[in-house]
N, C-alpha and C positions, 0 to 999 in steps of 0.2 A: 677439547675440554670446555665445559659452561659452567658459569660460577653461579647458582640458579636463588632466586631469591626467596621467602618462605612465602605461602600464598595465605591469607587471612582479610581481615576487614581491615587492615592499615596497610596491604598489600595486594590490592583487587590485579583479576588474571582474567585474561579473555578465553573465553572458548569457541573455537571455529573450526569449521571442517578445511582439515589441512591440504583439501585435494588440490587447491590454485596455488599453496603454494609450490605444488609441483610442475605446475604447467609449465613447460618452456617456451608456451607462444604467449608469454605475459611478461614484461620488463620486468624487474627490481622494483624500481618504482611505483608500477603498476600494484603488485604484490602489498607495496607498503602503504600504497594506497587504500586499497582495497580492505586490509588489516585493519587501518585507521576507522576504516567507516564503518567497518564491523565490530566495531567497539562500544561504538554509541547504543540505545536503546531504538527498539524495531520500530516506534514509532516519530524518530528520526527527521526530519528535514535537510537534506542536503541540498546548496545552491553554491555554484563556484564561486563566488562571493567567500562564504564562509570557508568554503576548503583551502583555498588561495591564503588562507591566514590561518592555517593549520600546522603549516610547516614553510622554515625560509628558503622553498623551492620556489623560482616564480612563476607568474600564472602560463606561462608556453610549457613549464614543465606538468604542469598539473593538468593541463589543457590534453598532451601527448597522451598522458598516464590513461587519462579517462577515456579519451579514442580507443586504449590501447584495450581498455575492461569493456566498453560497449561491443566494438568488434568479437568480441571473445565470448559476449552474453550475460558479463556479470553487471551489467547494468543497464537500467532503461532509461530511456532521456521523457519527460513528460510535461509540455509549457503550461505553465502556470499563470492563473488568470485572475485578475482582480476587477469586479465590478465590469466582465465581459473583456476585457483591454487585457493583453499582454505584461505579463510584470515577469518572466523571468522564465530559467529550466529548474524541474527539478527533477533529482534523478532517483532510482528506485534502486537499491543492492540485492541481488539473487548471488546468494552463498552456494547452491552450487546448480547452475544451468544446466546440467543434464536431466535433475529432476524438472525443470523447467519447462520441457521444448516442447510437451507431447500439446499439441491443438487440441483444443477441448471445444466443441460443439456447443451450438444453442438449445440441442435437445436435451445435453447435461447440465446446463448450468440452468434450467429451465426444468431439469426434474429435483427430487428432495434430496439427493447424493450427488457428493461428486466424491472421490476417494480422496482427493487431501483439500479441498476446500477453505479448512481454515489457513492453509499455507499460499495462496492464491492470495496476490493483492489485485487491489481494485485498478493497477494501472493494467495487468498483465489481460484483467478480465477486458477493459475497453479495446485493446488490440487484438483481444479474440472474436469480440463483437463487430469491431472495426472492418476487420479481414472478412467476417462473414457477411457484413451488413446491417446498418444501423437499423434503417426500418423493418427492415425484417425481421430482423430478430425484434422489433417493437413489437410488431403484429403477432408475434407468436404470444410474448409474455399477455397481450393484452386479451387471448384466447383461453387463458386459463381464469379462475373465478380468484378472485381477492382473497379468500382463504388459502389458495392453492398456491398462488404468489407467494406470500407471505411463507411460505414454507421450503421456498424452493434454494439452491444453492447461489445464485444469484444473490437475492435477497439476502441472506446471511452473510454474504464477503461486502456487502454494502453496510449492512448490520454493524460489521466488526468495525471497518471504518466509520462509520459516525462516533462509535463507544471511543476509539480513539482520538477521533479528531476532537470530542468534549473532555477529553480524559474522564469518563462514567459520571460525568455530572450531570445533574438536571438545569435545562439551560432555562427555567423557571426560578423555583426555590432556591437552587445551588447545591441542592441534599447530593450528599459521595456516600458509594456502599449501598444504595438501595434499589432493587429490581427496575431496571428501567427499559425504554421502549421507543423505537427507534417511530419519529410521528412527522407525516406527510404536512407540511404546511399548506400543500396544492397537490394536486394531483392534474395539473396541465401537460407535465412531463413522464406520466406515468408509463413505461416501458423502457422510457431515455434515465430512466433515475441515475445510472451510469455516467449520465453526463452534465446531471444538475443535482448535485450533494448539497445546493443552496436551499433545495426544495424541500430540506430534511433536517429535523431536528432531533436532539435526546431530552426525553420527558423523564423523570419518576413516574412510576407508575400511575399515584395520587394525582399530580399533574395532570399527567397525559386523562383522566378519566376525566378531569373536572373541563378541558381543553372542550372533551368531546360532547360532553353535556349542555357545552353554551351556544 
C-alpha cells in the first residue's frame, strides 16, 4: 500500500524513465542516487563536492554509488578545466544508456542530420571524436565550406550548449528572449570547437551584426 501525495505546484513530482530502477546490476543507493540527479534541470552541474552534501551518506558512499552508475553507463565522468589547469570532475547523467551506446561517426555528425541530435551532449560527442580522432575528424570539418559547417549536426549540439551555458542571453547587451547566434571569437580552433567552447560566444542577433561590422 502507498499513501501517495496530490502532485501540483506546491507539490512538484519527477518524471523519469523507470527502466534503472529496475536494473538489478545498480545498488539502492545507486538508484537513489541516480533519482536525485534526475531531478535537477538538464542543464545541471554536478561535482562530488556538491553531491557529497546532498544527502548524510558520506563521501565513500557516494564515491561507491557513482562507480556503481559509471560502470553501468548511466554516467559520464568529464575533467573540468579552468583557465587550461585542472579544477575538478564533472559528470554527465544518461537516463537511459541503451539509447546511448550506438557510435555515431564523423560522417554523421558532419552531415545536416543525425536522428536524435538534440539528445546528444557535447561530452558524449568528444568521446565519439575522441575514439575516432581528433585531427581527423578536424580535417574533415575543415573540408566542408563555412555555410555547410554551420548547418551540420555537430555544430548544433555545440549550438545548444553555448544557448545553455549563457542561459539565451546576449553576452553583450544582456537582452533574454531574443533570436540569438552562437559567434566565433577566433577561429584558431576551427574543427576543435569541441574542445575550446572558450572560443565561442552568444550574441543577439543586433549584437552579433554590429560585432561583425567593426
Amino acid at each position: 500500500m502507498i499513501k501517495r501525495t496530490s502532485k501540483d505546484k506546491n507539490h512538484p513530482f519527477v518524471l523519469v524513465d523507470k527502466g534503472f530502477l529496475n536494473n538489478n546490476k545498480l545498488s539502492l543507493k545507486a538508484k537513489g542516487l541516480l533519482t536525485l540527479m534526475l531531478s535537477h534541470p538538464d542543464d545541471w552541474s554536478f561535482y562530488m563536492e556538491n553531491i557529497s552534501e546532498m544527502s548524510s551518506d558520506g563521501k565513500a558512499s557516494h564515491v561507491s554509488a557513482m562507480k556503481n552508475l559509471i560502470e553501468q553507463g548511466y554516467i559520464e565522468k568529464q575533467q573540468a578545466r579552468t583557465g587550461g589547469k585542472f579544477c575538478g570532475v564533472i559528470y554527465t547523467v544518461i537516463e537511459n544508456p541503451k539509447s546511448n551506446n550506438k557510435i555515431i561517426s564523423p560522417e554523421e555528425y558532419l552531415a545536416s542530420c543525425i536522428t536524435n541530435s538534440g539528445n546528444i551532449t557535447l561530452t558524449r560527442m568528444k568521446k565519439d571524436i575522441c575514439n575516432y580522432g581528433e585531427d581527423a575528424f578536424a580535417e574533415k570539418a575543415k573540408c566542408l565550406t563555412y555555410k555547410s559547417f554551420l548547418k551540420t549536426a555537430y555544430w548544433r549540439i555545440i549550438v545548444n550548449f553555448i544557448h545553455k551555458k549563457h542561459n539565451n542571453t546576449c553576452q553583450i547587451c544582456k537582452a533574454k528572449g531574443k533570436p540569438m547566434a552562437v559567434h566565433h571569437k577566433k577561429y584558431d580552433n576551427h574543427g576543435y570547437e569541441h574542445l575550446h567552447v572558450e572560443d565561442l560566444t552568444l550574441l543577439c542577433k543586433d549584437c552579433h551584426r554590429v560585432v561583425h561590422e567593426k
